[in-house]
Residue frames relative to the residue before (quaternion, step in Angstrom):
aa qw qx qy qz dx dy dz
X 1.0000 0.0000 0.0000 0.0000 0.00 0.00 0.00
X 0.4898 -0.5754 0.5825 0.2994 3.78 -1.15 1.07
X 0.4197 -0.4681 0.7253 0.2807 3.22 -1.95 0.48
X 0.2267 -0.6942 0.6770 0.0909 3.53 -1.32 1.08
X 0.5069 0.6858 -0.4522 0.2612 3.76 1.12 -0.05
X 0.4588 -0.6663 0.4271 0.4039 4.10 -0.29 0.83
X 0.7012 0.3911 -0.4922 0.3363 3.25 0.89 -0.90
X 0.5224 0.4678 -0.5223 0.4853 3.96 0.30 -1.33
X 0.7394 0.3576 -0.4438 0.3585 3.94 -0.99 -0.82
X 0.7761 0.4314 -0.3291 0.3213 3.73 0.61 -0.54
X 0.4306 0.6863 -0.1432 0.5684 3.05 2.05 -0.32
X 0.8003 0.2911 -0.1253 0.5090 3.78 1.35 -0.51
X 0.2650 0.6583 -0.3720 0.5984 3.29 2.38 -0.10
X 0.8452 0.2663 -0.1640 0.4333 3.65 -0.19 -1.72
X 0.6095 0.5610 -0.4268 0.3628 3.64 0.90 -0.16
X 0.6738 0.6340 -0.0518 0.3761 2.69 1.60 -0.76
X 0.5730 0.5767 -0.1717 0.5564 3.24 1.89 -1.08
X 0.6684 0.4503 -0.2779 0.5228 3.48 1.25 -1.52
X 0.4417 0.6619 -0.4500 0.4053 3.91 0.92 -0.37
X 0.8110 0.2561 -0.1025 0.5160 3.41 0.47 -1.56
X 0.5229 0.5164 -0.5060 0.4515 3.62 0.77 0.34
X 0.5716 0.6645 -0.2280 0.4239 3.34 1.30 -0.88
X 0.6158 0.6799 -0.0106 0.3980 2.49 1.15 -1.08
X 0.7565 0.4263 0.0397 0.4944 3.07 0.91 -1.35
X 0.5824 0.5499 -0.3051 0.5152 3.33 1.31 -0.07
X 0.5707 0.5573 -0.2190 0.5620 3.21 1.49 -1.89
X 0.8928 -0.3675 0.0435 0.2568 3.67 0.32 -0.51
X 0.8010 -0.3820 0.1227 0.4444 3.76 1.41 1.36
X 0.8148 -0.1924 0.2538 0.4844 3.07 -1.17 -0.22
X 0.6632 0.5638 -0.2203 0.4401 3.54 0.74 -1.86
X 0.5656 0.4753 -0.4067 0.5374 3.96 0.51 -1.26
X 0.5498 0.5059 -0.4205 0.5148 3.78 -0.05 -0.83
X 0.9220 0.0587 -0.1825 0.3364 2.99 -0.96 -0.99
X 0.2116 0.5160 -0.6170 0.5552 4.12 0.97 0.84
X 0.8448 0.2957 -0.3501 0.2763 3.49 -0.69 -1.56
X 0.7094 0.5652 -0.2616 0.3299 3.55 1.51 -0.54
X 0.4802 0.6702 -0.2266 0.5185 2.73 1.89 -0.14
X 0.7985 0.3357 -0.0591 0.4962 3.41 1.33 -0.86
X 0.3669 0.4964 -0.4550 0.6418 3.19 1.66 0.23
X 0.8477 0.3995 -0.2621 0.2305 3.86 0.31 -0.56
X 0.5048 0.4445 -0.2559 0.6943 3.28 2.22 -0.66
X 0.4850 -0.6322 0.5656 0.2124 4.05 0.47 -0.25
X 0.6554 -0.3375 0.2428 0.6306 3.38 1.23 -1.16
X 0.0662 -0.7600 0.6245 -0.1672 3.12 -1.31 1.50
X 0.3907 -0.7331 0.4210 0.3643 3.41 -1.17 -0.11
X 0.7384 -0.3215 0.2443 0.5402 3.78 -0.96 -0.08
X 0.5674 0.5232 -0.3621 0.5227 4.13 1.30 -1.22
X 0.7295 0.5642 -0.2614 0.2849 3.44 0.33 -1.05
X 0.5966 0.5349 -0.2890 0.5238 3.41 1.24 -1.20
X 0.8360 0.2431 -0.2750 0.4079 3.03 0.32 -1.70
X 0.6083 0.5296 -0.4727 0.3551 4.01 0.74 0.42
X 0.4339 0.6023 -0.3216 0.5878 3.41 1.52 0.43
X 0.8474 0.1871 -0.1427 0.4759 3.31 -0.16 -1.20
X 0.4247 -0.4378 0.6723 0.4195 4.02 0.80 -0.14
X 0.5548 0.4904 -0.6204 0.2582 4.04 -0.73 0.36
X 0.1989 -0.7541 0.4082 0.4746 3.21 -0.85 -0.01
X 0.8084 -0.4001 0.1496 0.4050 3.05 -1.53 0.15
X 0.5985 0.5269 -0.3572 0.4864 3.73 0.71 -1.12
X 0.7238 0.4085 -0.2530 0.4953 3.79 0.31 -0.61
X 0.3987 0.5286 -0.5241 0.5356 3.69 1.03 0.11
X 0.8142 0.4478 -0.1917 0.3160 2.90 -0.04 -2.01
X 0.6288 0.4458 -0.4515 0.4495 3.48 0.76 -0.72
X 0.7044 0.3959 -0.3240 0.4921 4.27 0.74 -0.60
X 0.5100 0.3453 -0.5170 0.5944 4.06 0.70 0.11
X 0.7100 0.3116 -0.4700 0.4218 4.04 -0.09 -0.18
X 0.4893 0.6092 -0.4959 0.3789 3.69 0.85 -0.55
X 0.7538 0.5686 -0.1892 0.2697 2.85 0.72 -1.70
X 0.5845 0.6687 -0.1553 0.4326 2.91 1.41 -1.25
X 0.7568 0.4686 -0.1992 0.4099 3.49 0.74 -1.25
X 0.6557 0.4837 -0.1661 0.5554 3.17 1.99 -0.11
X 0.4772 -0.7868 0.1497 0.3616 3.01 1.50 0.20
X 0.5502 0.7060 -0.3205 0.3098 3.52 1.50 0.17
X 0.7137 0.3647 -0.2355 0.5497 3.11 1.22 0.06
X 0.1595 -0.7618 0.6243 0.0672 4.22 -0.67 0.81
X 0.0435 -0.7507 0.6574 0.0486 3.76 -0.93 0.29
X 0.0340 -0.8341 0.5234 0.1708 3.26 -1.47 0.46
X 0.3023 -0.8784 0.3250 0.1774 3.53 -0.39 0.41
X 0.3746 -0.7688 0.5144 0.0629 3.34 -0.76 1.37
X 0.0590 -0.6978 0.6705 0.2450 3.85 -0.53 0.18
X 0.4081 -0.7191 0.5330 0.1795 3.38 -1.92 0.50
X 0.5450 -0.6860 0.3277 0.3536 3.25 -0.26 1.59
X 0.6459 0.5648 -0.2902 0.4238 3.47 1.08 -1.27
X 0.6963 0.3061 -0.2630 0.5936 3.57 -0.05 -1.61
X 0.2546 -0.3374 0.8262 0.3726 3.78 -0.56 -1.37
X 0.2893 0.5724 -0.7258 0.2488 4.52 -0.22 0.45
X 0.0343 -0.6158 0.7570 0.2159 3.13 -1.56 -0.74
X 0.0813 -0.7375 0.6681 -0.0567 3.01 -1.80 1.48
X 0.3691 -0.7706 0.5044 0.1242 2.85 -1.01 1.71
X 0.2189 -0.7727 0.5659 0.1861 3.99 -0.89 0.91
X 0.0440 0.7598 -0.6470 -0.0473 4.06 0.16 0.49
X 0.3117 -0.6720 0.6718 -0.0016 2.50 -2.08 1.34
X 0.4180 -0.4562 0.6727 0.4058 3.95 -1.13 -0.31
X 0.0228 -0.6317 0.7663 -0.1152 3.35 -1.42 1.41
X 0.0367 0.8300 -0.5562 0.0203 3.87 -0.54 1.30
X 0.3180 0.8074 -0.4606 0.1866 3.71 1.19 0.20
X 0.6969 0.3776 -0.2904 0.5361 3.41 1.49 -1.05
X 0.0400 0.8496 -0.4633 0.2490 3.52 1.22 -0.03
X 0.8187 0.3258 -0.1015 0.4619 3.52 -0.45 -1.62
X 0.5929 0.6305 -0.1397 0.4810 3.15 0.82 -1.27
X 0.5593 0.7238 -0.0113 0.4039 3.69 1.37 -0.78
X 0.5143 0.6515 -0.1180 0.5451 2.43 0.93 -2.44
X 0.8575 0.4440 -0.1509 0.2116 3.10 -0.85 -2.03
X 0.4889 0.7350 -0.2677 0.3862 2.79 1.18 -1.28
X 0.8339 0.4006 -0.0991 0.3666 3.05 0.51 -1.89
X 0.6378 0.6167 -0.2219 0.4046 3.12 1.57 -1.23
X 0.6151 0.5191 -0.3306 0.4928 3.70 1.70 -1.07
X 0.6134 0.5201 -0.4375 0.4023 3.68 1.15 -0.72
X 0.8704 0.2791 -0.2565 0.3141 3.67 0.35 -1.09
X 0.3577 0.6704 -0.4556 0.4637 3.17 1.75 0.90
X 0.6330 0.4549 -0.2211 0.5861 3.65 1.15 -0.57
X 0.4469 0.5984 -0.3557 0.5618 3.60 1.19 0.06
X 0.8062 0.3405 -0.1611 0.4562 3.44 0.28 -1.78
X 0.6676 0.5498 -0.4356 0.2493 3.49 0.88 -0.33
X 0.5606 0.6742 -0.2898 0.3836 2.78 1.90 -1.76
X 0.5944 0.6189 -0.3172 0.4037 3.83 0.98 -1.36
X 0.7887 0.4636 -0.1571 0.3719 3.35 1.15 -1.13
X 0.7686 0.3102 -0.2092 0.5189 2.72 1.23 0.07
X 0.2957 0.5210 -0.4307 0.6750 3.69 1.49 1.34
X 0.6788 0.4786 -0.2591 0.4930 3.67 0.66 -0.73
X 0.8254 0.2932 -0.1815 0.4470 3.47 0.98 -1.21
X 0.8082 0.2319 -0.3605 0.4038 3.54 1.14 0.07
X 0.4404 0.5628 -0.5544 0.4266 3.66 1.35 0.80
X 0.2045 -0.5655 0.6695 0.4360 3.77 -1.64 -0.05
X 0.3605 -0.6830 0.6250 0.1134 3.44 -1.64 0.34
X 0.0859 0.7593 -0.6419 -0.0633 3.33 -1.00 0.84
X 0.0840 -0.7459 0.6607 -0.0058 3.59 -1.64 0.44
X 0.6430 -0.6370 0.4057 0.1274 3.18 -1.54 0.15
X 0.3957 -0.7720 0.3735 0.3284 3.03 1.47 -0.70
X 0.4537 0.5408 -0.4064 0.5801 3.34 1.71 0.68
X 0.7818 -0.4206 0.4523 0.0856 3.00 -1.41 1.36
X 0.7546 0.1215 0.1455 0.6282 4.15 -0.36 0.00
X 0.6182 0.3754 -0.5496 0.4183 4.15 0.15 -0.70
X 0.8680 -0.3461 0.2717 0.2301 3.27 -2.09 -0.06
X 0.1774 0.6377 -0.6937 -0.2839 3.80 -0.39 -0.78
X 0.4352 -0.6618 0.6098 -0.0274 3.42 -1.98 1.49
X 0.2032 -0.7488 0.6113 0.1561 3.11 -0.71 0.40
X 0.8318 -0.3161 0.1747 0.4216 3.46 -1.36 1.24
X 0.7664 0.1803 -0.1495 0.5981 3.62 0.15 -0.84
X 0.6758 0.2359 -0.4582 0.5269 3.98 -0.08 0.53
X 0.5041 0.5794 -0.4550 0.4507 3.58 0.76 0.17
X 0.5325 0.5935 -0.2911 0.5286 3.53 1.27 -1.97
X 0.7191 0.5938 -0.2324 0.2762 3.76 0.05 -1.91
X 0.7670 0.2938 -0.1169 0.5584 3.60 1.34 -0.72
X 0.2231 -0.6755 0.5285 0.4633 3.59 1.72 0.54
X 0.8296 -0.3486 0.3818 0.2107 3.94 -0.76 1.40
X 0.7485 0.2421 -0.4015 0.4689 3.27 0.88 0.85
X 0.7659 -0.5243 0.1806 0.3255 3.61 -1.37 0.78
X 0.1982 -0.7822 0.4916 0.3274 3.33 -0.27 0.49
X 0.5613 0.5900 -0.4566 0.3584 3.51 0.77 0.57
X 0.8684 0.1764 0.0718 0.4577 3.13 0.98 -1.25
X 0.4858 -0.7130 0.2522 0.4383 3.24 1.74 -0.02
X 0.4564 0.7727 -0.3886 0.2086 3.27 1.33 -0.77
X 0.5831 -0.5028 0.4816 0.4186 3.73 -1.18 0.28
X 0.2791 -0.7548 0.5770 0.1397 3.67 -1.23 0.93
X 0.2203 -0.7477 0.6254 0.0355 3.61 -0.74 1.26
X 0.5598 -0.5631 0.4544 0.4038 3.30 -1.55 0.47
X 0.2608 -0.7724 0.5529 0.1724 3.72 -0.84 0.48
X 0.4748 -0.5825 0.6394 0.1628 3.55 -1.33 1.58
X 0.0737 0.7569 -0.6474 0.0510 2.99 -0.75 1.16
X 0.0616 0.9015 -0.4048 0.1401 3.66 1.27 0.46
X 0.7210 0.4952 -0.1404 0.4640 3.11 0.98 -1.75
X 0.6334 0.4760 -0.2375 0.5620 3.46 1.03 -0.86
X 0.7365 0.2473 -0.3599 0.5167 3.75 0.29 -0.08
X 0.3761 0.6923 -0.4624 0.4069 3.75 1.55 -0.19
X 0.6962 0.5951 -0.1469 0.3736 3.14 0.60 -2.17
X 0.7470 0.4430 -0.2013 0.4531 3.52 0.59 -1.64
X 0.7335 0.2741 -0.3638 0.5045 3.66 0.46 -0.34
X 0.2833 0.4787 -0.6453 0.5236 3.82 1.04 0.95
X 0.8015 0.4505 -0.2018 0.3376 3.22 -0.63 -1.17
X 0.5649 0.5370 -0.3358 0.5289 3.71 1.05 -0.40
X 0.7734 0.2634 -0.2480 0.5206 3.45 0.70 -1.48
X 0.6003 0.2893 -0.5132 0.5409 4.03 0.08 0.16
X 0.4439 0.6502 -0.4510 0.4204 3.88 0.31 0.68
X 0.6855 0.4249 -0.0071 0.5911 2.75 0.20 -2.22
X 0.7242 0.2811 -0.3779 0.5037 4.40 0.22 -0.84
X 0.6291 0.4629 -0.4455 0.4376 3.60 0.45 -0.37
X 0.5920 0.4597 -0.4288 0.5043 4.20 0.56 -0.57
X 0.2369 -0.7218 0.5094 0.4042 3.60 0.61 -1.35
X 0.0080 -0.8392 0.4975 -0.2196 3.05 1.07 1.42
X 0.8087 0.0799 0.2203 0.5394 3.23 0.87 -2.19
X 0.4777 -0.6699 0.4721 0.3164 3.27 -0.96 0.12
């Protein structure tokens, strides 16, 4: 019997969403539709998946080992009495899942800081063109202060908003890990 309770069902929506975001990184559009493919057979083999989803088969396999090496995916293997083959049956395995998550969330939290802190102890200069460079102090110095694209004069650049932004994104990080309040 299903849980009819809003919260549990919303709780398997987002377990679910981060699955296929996971997903998606590990390998595209295709990883998706494998994991949907196996959320729906429960357990299947590499023929099966990729006779479901139109993938081919080598490119399954290369996203059920992805998976695998990440732990979301288990397989077991069956030999045929006849041939002597073996067929592997993979399943979706999300227990390390959460555990995942974090994983990922602690890595691109050490990303945003590093960024944030290149932003906060470089000055920046630019041109005020669209797409041209911004320099820091000594590549700024290196072109006596003008653009090496365009020649223009090179002004210090306000970069406020961009270290504004980044220490958003740190603190709904950091509160979402339960790092910080």
């Amino acid at each position: 019997m299903k849980s009819k309770n809003p919260e549990v069902l919303l709780m398997a929506k987002r377990k679910n969403q981060e699955l296929l975001k996971f997903a998606e990184e590990i390998g595209g559009e295709e990883a998706i539709e494998v994991i949907k493919a196996l959320e729906k057979k429960k357990e299947a083999t590499d023929e099966e998946i990729a006779e479901m989803t139109g993938i081919r088969v080598n490119t399954v396999r290369k996203i059920l080992y992805a998976l695998y090496d990440n732990q979301l995916a288990e397989f077991r293997r069956v030999r045929d009495k006849d041939t002597g083959w073996y067929y592997y049956y993979w399943r979706l395995e999300t227990k390390r899942l959460p555990e995942l998550i974090r994983a990922r969330k602690m890595q691109e939290l050490k990303k945003l800081k590093e960024m944030l802190e290149e932003e906060t102890k470089e000055i920046y200069y630019h041109c005020g063109t669209p797409g041209h460079p911004r320099l820091t102090f000594d590549e700024a110095m290196e072109y006596e202060f003008r653009c090496p694209l365009c020649g223009e004069m090179l002004m210090q650049y306000d970069n406020n908003e961009i270290v504004k932004e980044l220490q958003e994104k740190i603190k709904k990080l950091e509160k979402e890990l339960g790092i910080k309040a």
